[in-house]
DSSP file (Angstrom, degrees, kcal/mol; ACC not computed):
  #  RESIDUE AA STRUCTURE BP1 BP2  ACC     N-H-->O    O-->H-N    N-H-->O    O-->H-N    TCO  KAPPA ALPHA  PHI   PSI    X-CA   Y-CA   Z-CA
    1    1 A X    >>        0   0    0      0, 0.0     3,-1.0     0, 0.0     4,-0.8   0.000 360.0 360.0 360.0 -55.3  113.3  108.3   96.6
    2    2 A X  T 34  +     0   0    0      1,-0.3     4,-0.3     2,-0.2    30,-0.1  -0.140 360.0  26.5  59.3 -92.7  111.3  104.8   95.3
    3    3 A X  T >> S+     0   0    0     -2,-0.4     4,-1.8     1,-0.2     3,-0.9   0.906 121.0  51.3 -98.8 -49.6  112.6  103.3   92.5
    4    4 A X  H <> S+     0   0    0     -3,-1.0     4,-2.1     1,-0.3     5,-0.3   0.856 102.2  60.8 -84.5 -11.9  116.1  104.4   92.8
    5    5 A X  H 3X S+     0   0    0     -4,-0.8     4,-2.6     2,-0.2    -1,-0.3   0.926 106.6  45.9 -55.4 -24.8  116.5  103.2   96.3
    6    6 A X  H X> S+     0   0    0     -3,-0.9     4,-3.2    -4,-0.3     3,-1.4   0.981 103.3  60.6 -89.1 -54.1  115.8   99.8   95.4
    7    7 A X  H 3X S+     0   0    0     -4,-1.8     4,-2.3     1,-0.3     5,-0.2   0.854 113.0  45.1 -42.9 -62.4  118.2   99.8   92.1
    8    8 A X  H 3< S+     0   0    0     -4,-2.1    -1,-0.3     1,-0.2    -2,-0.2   0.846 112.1  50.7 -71.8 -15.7  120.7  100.5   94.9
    9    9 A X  H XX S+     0   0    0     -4,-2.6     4,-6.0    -3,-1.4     3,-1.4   0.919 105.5  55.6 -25.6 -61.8  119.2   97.8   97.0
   10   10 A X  H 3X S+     0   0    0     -4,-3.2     4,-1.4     1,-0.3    85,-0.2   0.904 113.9  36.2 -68.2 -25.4  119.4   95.5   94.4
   11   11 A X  H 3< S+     0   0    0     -4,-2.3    -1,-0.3    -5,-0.4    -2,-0.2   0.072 112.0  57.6-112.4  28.8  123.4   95.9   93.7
   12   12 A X  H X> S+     0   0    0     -3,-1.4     4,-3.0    -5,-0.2     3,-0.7   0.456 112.0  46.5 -94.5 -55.7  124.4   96.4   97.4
   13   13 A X  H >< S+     0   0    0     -4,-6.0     3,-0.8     1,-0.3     4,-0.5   0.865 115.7  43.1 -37.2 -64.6  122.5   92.7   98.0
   14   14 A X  T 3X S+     0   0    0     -4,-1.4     4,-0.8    -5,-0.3    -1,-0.3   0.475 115.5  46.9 -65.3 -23.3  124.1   91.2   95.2
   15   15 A X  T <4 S+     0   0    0     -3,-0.7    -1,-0.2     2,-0.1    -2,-0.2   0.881 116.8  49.1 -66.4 -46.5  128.1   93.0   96.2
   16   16 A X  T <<>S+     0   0    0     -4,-3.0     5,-2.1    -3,-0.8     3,-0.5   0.588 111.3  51.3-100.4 -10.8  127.4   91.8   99.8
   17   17 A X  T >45S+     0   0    0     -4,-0.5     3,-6.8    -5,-0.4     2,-1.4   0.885 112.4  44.1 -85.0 -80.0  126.4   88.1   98.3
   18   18 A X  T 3<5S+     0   0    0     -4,-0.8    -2,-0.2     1,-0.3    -1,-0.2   0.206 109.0  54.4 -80.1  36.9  129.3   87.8   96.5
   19   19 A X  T 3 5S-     0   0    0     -2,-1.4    -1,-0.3    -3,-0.5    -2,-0.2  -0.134 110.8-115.0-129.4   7.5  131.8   89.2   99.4
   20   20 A X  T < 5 +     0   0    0     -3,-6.8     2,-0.3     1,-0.1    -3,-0.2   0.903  48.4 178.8  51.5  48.8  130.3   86.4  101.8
   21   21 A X      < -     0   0    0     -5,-2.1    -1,-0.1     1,-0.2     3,-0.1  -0.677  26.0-159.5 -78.1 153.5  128.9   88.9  104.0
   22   22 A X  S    S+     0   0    0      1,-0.3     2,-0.3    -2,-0.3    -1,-0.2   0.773  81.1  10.3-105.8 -40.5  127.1   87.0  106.7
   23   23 A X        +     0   0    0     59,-0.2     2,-0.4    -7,-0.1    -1,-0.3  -0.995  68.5 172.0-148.4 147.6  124.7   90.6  107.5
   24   24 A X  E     -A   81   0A   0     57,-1.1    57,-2.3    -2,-0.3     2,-0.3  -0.916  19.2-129.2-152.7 141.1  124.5   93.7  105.6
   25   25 A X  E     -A   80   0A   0     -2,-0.4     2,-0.3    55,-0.2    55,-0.2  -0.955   8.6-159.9-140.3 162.2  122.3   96.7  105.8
   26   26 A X  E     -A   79   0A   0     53,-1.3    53,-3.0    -2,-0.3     3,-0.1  -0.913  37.4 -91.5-130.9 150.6  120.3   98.7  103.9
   27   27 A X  E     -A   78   0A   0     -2,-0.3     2,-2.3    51,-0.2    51,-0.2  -0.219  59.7-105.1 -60.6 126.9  118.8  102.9  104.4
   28   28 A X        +     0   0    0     49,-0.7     2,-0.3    46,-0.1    -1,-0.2  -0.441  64.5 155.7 -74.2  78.1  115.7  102.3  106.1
   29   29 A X     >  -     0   0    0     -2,-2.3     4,-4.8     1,-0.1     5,-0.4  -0.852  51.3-120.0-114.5 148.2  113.1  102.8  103.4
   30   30 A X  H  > S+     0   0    0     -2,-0.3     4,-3.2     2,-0.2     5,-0.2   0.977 118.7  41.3 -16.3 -68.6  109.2  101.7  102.6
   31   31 A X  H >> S+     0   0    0      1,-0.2     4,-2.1     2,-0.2     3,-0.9   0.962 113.3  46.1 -51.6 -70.6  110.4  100.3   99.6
   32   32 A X  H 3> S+     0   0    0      1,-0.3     4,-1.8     2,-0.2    -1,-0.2   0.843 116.1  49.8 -53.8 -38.3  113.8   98.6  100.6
   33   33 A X  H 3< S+     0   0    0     -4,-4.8     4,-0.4     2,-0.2    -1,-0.3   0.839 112.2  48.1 -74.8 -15.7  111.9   97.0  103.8
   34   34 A X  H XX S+     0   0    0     -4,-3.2     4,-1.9    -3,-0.9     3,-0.7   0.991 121.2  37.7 -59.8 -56.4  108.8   95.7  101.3
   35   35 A X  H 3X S+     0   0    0     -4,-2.1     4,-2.3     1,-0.4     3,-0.3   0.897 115.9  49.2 -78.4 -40.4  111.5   94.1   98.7
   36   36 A X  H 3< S+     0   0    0     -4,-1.8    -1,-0.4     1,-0.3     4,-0.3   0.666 116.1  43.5 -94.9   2.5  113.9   92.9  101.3
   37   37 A X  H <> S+     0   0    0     -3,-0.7     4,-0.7    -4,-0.4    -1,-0.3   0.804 112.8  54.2-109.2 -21.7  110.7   91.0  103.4
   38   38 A X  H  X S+     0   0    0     -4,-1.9     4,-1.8    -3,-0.3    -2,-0.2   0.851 113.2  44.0 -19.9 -64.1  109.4   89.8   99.8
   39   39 A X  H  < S+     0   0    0     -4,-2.3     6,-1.2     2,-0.3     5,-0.4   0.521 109.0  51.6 -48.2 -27.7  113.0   88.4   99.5
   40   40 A X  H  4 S+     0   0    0     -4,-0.3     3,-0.5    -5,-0.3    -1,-0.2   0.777 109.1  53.6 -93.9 -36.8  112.9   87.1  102.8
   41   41 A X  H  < S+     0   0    0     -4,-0.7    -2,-0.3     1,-0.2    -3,-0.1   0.866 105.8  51.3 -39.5 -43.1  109.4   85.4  101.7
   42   42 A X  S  < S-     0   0    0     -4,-1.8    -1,-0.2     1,-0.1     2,-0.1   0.144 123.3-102.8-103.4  25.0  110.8   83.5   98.5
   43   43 A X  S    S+     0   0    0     -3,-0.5    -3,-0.1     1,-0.1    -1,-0.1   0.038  90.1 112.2 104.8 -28.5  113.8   81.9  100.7
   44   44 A X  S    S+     0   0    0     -5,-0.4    40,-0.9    -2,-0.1    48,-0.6   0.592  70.5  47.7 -85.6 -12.7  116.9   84.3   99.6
   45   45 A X  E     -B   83   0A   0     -6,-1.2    38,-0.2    38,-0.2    -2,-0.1  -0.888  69.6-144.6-135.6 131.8  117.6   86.2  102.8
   46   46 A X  E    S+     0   0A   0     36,-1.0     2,-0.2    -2,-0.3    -1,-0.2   0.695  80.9   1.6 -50.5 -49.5  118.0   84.6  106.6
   47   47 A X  E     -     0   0A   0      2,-0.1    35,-1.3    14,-0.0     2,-0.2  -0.850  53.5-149.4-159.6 178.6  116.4   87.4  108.6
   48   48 A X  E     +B   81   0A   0     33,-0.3     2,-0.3    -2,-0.2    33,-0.2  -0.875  34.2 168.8-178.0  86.7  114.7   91.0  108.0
   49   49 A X  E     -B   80   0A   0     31,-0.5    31,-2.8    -2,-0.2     2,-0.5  -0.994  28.9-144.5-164.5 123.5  115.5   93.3  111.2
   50   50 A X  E     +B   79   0A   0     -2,-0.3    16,-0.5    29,-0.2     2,-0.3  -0.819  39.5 143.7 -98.9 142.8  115.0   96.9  111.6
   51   51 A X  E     -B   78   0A   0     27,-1.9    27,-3.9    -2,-0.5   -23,-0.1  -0.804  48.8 -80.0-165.5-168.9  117.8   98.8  113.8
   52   52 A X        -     0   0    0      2,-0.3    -1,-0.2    25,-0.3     4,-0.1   0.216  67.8 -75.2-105.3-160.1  120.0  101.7  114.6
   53   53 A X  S    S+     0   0    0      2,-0.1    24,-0.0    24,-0.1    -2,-0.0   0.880 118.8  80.9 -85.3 -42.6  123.8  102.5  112.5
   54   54 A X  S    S-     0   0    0      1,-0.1     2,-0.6    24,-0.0    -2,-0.3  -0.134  93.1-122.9 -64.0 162.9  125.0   99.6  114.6
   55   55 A X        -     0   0    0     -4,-0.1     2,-0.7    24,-0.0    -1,-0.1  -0.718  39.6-111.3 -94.4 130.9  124.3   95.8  113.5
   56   56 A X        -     0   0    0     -2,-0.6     8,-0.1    -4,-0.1     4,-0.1  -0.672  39.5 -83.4 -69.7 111.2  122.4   94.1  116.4
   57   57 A X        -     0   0    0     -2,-0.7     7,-0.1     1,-0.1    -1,-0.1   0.590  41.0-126.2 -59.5 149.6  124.1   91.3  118.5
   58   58 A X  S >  S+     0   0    0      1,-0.2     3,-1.0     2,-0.2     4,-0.3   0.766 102.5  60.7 -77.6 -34.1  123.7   88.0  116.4
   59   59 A X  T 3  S+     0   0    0      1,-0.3    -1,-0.2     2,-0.1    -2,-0.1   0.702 115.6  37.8 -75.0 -24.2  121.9   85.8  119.5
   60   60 A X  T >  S+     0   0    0      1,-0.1     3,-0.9    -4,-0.1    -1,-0.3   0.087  80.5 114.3-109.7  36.7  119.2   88.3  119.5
   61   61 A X  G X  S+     0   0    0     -3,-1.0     3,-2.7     1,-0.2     2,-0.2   0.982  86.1  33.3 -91.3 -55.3  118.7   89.1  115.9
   62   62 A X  G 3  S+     0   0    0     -4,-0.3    -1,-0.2     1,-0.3    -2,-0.1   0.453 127.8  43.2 -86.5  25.2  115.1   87.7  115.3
   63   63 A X  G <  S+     0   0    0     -3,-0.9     2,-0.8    -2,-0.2    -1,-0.3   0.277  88.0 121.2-119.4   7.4  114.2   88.7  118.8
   64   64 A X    <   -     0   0    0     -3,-2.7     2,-0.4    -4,-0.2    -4,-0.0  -0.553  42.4-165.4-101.1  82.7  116.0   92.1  118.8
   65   65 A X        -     0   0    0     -2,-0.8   -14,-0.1     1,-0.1     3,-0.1  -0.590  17.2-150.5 -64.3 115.2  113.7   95.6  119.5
   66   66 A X        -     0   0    0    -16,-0.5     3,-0.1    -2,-0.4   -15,-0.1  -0.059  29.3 -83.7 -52.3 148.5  115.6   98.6  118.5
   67   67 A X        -     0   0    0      1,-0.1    -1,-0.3    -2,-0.0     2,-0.1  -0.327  59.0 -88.8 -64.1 161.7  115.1  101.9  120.1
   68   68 A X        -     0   0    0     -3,-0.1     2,-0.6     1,-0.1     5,-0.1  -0.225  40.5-105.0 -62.3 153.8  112.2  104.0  118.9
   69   69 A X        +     0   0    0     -3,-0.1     2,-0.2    -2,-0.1    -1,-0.1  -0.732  39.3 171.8 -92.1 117.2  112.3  106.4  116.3
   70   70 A X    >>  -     0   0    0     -2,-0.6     3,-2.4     0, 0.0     4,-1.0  -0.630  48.4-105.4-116.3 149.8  112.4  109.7  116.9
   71   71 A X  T 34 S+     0   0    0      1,-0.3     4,-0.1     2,-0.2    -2,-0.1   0.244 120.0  61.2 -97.4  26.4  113.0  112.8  114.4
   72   72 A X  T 34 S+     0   0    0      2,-0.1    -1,-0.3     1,-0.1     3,-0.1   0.719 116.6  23.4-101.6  -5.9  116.4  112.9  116.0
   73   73 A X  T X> S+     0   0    0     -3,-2.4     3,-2.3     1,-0.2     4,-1.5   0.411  85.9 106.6-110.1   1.1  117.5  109.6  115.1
   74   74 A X  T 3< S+     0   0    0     -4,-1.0    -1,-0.2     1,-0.3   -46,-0.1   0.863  82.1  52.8 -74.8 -11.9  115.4  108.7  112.0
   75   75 A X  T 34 S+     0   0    0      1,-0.2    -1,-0.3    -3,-0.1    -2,-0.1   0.608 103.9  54.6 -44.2 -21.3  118.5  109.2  109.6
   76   76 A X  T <4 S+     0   0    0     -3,-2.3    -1,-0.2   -49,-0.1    -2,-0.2   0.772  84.6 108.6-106.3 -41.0  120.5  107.1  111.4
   77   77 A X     <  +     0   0    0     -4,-1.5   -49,-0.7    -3,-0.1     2,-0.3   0.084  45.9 179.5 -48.2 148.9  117.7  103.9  111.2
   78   78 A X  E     -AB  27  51A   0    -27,-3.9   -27,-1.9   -51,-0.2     2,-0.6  -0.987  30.0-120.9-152.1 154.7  119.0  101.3  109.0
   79   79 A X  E     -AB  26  50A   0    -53,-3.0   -53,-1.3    -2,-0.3     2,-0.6  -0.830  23.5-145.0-119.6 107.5  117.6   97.8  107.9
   80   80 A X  E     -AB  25  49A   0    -31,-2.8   -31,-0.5    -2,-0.6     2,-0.5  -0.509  16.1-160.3-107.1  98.3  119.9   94.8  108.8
   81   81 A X  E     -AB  24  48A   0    -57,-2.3   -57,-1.1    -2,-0.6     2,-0.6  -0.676   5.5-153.6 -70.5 113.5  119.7   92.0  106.0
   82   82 A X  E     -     0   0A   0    -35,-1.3   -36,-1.0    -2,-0.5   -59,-0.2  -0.584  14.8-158.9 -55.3  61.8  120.8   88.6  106.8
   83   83 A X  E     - B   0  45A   0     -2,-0.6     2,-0.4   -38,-0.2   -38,-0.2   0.138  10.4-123.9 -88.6 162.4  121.9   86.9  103.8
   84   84 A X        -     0   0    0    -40,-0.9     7,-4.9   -37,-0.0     2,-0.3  -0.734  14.3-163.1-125.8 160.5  122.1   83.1  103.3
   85   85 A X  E     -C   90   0B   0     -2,-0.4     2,-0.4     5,-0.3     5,-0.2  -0.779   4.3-173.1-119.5 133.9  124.3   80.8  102.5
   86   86 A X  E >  S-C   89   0B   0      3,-4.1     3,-0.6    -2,-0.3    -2,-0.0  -0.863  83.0 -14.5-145.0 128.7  124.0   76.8  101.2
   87   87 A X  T 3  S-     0   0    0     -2,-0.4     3,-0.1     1,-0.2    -1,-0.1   0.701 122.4 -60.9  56.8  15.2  126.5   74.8  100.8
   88   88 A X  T 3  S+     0   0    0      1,-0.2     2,-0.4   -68,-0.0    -1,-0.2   0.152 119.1  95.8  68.8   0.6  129.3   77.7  100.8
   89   89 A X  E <  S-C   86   0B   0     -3,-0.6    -3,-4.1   -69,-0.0     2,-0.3  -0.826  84.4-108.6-108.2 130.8  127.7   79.2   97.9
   90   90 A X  E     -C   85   0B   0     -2,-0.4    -5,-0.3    -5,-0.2     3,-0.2  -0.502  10.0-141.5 -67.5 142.6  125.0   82.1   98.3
   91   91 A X  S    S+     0   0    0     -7,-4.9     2,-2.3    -2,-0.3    -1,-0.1   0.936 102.3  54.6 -53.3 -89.5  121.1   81.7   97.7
   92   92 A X        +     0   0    0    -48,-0.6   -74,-0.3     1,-0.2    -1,-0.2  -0.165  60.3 146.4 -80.5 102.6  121.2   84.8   96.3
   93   93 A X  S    S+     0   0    0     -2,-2.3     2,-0.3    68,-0.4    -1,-0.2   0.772  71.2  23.8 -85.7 -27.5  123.7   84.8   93.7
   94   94 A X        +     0   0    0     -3,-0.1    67,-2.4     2,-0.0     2,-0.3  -0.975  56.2 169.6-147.2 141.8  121.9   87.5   91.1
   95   95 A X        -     0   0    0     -2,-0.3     2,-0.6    65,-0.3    65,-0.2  -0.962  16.9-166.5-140.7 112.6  119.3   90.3   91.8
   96   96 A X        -     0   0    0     -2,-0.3    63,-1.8    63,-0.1   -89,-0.1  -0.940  22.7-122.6-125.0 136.2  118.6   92.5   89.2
   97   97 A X  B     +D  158   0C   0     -2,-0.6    61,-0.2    61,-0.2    60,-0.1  -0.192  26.5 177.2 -71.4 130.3  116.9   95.8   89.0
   98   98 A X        +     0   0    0     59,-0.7    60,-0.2    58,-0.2    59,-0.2   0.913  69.7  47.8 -65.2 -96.1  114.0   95.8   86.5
   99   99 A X  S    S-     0   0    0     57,-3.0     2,-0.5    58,-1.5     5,-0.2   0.116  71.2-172.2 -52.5 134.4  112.5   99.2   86.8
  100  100 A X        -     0   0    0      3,-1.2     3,-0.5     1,-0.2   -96,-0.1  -0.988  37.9-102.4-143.0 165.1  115.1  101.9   86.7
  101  101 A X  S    S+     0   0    0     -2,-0.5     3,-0.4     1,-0.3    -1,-0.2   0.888 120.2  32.9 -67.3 -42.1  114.2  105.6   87.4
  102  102 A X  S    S+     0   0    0      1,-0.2    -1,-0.3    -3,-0.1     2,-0.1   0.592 124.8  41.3 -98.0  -7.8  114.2  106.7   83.9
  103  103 A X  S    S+     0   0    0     -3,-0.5    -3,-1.2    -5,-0.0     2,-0.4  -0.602  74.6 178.4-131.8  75.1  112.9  103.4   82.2
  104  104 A X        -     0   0    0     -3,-0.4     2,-0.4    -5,-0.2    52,-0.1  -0.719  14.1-160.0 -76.6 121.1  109.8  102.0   84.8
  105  105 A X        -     0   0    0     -2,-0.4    51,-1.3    51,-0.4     2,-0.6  -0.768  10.2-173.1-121.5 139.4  108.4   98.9   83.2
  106  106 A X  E     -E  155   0D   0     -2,-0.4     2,-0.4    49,-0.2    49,-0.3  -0.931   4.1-161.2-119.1 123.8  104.8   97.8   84.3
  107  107 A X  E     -E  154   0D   0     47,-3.4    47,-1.0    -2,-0.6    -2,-0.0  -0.974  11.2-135.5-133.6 124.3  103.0   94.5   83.3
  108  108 A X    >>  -     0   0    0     -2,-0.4     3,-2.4    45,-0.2     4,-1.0  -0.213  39.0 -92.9 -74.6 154.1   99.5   93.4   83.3
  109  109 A X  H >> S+     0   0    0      1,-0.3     3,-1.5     2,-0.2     4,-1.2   0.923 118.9  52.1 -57.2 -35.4   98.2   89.9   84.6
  110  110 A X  H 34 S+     0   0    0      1,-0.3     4,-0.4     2,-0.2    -1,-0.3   0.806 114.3  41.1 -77.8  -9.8   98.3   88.0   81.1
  111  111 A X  H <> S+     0   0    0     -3,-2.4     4,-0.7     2,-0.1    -1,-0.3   0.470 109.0  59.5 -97.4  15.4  101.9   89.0   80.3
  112  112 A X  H XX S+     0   0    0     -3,-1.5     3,-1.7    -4,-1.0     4,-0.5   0.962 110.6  48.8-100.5 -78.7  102.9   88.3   84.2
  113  113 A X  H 3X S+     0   0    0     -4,-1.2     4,-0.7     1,-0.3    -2,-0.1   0.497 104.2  53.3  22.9 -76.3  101.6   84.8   83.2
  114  114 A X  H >>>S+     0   0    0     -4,-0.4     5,-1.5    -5,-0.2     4,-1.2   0.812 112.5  46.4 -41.8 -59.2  103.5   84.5   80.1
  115  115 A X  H <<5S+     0   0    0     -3,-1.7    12,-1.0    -4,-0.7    -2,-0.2   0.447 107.9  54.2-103.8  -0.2  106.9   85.3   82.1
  116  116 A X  H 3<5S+     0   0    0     -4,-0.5    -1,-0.4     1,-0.1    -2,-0.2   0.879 110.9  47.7-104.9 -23.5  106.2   82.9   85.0
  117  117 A X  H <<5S-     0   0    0     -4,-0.7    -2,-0.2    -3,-0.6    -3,-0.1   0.829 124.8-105.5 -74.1 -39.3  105.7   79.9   82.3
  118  118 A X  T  <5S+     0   0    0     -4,-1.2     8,-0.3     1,-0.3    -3,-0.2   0.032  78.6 121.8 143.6 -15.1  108.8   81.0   80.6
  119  119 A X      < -     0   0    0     -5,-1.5    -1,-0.3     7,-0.1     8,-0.3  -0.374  66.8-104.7 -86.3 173.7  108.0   82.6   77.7
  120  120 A X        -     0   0    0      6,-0.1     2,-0.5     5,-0.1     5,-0.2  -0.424  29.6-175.7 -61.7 130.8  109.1   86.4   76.8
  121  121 A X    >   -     0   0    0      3,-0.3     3,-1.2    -2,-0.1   -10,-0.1  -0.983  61.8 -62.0-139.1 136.3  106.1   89.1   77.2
  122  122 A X  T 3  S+     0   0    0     -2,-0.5    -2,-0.0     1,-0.2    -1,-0.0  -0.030 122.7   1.0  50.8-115.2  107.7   92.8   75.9
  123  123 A X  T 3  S+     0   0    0     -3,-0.0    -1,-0.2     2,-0.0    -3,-0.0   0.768 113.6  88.8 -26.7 -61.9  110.6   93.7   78.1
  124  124 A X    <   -     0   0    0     -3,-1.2     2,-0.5   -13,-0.1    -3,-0.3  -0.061  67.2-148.6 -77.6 156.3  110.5   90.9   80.3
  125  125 A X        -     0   0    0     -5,-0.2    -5,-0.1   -10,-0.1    -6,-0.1  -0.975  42.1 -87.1-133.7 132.3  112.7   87.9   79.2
  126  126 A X        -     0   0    0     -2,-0.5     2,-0.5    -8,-0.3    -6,-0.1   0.113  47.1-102.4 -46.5 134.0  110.8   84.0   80.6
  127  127 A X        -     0   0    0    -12,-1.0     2,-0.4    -8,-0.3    -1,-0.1  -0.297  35.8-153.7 -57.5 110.6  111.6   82.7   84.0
  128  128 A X    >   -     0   0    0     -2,-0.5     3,-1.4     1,-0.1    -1,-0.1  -0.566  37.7 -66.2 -98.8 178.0  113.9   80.2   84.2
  129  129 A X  T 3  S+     0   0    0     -2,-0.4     2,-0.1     1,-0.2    -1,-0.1  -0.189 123.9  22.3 -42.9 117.5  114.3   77.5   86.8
  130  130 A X  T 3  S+     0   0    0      1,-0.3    -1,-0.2    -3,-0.1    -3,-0.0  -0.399  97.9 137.5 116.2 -49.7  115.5   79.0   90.3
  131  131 A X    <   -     0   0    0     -3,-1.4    -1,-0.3    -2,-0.1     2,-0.3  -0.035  34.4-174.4 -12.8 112.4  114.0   82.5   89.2
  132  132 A X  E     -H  160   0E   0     28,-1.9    28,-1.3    12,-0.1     2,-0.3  -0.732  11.3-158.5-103.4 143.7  111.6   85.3   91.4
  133  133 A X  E     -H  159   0E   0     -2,-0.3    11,-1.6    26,-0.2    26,-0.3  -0.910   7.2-156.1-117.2 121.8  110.5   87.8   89.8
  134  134 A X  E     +F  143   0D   0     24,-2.2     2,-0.3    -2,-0.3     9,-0.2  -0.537  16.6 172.2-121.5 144.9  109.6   90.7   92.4
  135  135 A X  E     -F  142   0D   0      7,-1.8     7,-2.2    -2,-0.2     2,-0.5  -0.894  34.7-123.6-162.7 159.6  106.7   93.7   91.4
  136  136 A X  E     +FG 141 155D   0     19,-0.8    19,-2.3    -2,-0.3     5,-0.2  -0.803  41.7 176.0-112.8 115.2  105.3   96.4   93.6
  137  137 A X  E >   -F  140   0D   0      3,-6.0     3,-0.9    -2,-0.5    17,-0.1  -0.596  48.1 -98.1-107.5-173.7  101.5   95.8   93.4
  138  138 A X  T 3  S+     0   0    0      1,-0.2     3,-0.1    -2,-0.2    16,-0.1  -0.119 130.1  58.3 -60.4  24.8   98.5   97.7   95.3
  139  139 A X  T 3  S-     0   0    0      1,-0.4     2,-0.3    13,-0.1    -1,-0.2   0.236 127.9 -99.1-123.2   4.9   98.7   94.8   97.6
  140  140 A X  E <   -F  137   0D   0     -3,-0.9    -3,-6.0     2,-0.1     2,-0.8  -0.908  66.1 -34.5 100.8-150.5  102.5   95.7   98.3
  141  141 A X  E    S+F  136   0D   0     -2,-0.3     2,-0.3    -5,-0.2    -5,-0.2  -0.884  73.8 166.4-121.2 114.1  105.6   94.3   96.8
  142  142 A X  E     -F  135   0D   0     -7,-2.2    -7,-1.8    -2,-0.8  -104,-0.1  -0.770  41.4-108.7-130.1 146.1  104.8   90.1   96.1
  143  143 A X  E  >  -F  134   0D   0     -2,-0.3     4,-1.7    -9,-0.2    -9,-0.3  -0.118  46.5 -96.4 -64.5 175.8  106.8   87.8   94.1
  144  144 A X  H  > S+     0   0    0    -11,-1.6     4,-2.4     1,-0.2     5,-0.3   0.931 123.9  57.2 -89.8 -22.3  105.0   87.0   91.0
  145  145 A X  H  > S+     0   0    0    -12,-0.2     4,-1.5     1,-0.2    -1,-0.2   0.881 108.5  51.1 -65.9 -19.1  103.5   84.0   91.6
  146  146 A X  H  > S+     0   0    0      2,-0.2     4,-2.9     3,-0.1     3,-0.3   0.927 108.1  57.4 -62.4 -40.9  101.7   86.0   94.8
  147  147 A X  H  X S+     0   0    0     -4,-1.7     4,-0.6     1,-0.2    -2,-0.2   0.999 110.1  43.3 -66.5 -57.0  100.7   88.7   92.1
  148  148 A X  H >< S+     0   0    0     -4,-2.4     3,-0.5     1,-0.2    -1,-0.2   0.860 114.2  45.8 -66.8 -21.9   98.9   85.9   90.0
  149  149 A X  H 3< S+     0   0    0     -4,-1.5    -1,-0.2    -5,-0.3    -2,-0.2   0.954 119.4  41.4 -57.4 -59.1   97.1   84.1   93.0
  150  150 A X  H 3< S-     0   0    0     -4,-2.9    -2,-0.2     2,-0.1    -1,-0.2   0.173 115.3-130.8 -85.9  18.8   96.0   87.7   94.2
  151  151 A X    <<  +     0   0    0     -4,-0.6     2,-0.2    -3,-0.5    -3,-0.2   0.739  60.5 141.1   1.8  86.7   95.3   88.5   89.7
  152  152 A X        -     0   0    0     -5,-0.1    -1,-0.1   -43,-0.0     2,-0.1  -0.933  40.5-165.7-126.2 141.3   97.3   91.8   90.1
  153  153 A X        +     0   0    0     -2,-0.2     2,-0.3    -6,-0.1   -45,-0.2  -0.482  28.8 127.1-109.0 172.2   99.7   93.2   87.5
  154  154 A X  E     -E  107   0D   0    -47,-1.0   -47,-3.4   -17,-0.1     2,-1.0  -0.969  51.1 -13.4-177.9-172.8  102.3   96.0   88.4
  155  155 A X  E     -EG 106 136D   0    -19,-2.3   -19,-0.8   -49,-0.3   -49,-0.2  -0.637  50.8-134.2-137.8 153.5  105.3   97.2   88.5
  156  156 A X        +     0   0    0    -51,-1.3   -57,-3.0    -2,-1.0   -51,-0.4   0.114  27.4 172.7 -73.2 117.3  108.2   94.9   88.0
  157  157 A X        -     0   0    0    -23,-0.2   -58,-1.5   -59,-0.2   -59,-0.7   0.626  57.4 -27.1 -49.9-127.8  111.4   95.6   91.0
  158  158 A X  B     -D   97   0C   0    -60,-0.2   -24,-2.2   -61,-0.2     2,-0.3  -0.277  41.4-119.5-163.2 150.2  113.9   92.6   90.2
  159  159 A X  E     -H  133   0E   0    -63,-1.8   -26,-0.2   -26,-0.3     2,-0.2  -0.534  33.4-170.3 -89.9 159.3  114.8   89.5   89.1
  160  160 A X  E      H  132   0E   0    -28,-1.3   -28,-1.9    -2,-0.3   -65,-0.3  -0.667 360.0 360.0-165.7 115.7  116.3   87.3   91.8
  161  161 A X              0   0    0    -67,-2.4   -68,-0.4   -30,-0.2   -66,-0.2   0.148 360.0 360.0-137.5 360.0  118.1   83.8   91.3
């Protein structure tokens, strides 16, 4: 599944943003819990809570244990985004998918570098102000400024502003 779960990741967040959803969930994958708890690092989503086809009661969400998973329910698991809001406006207003299943683009530390300063390296178009850049490294999936602290290149998930 991978790459194209998170493309649909990335335009479910961004529909549910811009529908004021207050919580949202997403199919309870590796990938889609790395990026959305990356996302939940760099400020853009309230809470990060794994659960069942139902949304978990709102006074308990960052306290809330879900039943276990068992191979009769593990279809049913789903991972229940909080998204946030500032000023009436969403934090995350634009998340777009980098990598797409037929075009996966991968970037080494010195153009990673390049794209957090601003400028354009290949593909990749320079970060502006407000801008994450997401990539799946061998350390997991880190925003880029984690990827350049920890000097590992990958490949690039999303944009997020």
């Amino acid at each position: 599944m991978g790459i194209h779960s998170i493309a649909n990741a990335c335009a479910h967040l961004q529909n549910a943003s811009r529908a004021r959803l207050g919580l949202t969930s997403l199919p309870n994958t590796k990938y889609n819990l790395a990026l959305a708890l990356a996302l939940h690092r760099a400020g853009f989503l309230s809470s990060v809570t794994r659960g069942g086809p139902h949304p978990p009661p709102l006074d308990q969400l960052s306290s809330y244990e879900p039943e276990p998973v068992t191979t009769k329910n593990v279809a049913t698991r789903r991972i229940w985004v909080g998204l946030k809001y500032w000023n009436n406006e969403p934090v995350l207003k634009n998340l777009q998918a980098i990598s797409k299943p037929s075009r996966l683009v991968t970037s080494k530390l010195p153009d990673l570098q390049r794209v957090t300063r601003g400028f354009p390296a290949g593909m990749l178009k320079g970060l502006n102000v407000g801008e994450c850049l997401f990539l799946s490294t061998d350390r997991g999936v880190l925003e880029v400024r984690e990827a350049l602290e920890k000097k590992s290149g990958g490949l690039i998930l999303a944009r997020a502003s």
